[in-house]
N, C-alpha and C positions, 0 to 999 in steps of 0.2 A: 696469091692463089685466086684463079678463075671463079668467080661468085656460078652458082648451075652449074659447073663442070664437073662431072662422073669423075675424075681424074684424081683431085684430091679433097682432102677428106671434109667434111661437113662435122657441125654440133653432134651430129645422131649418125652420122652412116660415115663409113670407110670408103674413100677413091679407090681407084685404081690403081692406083700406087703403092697402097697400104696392102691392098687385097694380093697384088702378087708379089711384094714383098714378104708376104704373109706365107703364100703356101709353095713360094722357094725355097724359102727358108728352110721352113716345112719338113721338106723333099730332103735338101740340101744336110740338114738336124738328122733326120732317121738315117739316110746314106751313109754319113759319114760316123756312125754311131754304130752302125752294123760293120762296116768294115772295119775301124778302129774294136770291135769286140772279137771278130774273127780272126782277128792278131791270135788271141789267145789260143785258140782251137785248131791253128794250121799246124802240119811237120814240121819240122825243126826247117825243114829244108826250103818249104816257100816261107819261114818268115821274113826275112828280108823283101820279098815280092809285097808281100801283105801290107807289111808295113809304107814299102816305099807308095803303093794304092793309096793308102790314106793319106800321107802326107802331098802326095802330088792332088787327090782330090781337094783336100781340104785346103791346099794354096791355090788352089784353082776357082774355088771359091768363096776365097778370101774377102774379095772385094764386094761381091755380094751381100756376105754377114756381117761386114763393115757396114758397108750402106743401109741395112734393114736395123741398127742400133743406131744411127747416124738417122735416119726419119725418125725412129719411133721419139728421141729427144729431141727433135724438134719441132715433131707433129703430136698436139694433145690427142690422145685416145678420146673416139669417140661416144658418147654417154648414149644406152640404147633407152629405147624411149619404157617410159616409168621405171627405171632402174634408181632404185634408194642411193643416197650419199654413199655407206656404208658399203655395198656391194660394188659402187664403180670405182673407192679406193681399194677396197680390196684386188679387183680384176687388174687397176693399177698397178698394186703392188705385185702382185703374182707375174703381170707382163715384164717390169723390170727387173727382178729375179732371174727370169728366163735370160733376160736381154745382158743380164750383166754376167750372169753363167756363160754364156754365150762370148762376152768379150775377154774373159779370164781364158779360154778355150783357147780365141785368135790370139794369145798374148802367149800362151803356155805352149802350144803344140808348136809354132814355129822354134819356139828357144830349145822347146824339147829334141825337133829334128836336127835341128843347129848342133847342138853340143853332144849325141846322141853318140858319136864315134868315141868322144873322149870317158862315158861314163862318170860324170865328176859329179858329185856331191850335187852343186844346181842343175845337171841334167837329170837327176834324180827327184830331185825336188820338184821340179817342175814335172819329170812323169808323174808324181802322185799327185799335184793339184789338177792335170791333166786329165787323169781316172778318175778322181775325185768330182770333180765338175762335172764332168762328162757324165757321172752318173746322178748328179743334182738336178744336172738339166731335165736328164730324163723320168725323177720321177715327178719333176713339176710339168715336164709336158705331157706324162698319164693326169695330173691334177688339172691341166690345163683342160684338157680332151674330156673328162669329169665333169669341172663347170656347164662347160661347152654343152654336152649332152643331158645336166642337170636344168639345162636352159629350154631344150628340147622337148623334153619330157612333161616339166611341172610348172614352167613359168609360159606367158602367153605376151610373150614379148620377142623382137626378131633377131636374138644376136646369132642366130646361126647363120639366118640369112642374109644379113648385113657384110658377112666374112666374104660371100660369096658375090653378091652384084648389090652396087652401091643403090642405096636408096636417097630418095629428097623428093 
């Protein structure tokens, strides 16, 4: 890694790598969260449309949500400046929760799609880790979204704006 370089990530500030890792992801997290929820609420008649939307979306970007768990293990998260022990394991823990919610997701929804025609006991199973997950993720990304804005508000430190254009 480039010593100076905006690119990747520093002790205190996130590259550009992390940052649009970050809010692909992001994008990628809620899109495919609303579409796999509108399964439920279509007619009888588009679900197979609905469904086949998300799983073509969701394979599509696959390799992306691959790669954004593939950095974050092996880029440390970086520490915002006066941030306690305490509060940057915690942020820690919360980001790999997400991150591994998230790999359960790319393991589940493809087997799901797979096996989906035969209805078998593990394509069943794997729909409920699927729902299941899908809806862990989302309520640690309202908790994540929390912090984030809990940082905003009452603390006088820049993790918001570190998310957005790297600092050094």
């Amino acid at each position: 890694m480039t010593k100076g370089s905006n690119l990747y990530d520093s002790s205190n500030s996130f590259g550009w790598i992390s940052i649009t890792l970050h809010w692909a992801t992001a994008l990628a997290v809620v899109v495919l969260w609303f579409i796999g929820k509108s399964i439920l609420w279509v007619p009888t008649e588009e679900l197979d449309a609905r469904r086949s939307l998300h799983i073509v979306t969701g394979l599509s970007l696959w390799l992306l949500l691959a790669g954004r768990i593939l950095w974050r293990l092996r880029v440390r998260h970086p520490r915002a400046v006066g941030q306690s022990d305490r509060t940057h394991v915690v942020a820690r823990i919360a980001h790999f929760l997400m991150l591994t919610a998230l790999a359960v997701m790319l393991v589940s929804g493809p087997l799901m799609a797979w096996l989906l025609p035969e209805r078998t006991a593990l394509a069943n199973a794997a729909l409920a880790v699927h729902a299941t997950t899908a809806t862990v993720l989302m309520v640690m990304v309202v908790l994540h979204i929390g912090g984030a804005l809990k940082h905003l508000m009452f603390h006088d430190d820049e993790t918001i704006a570190r998310i957005f254009v790297p600092r050094r």
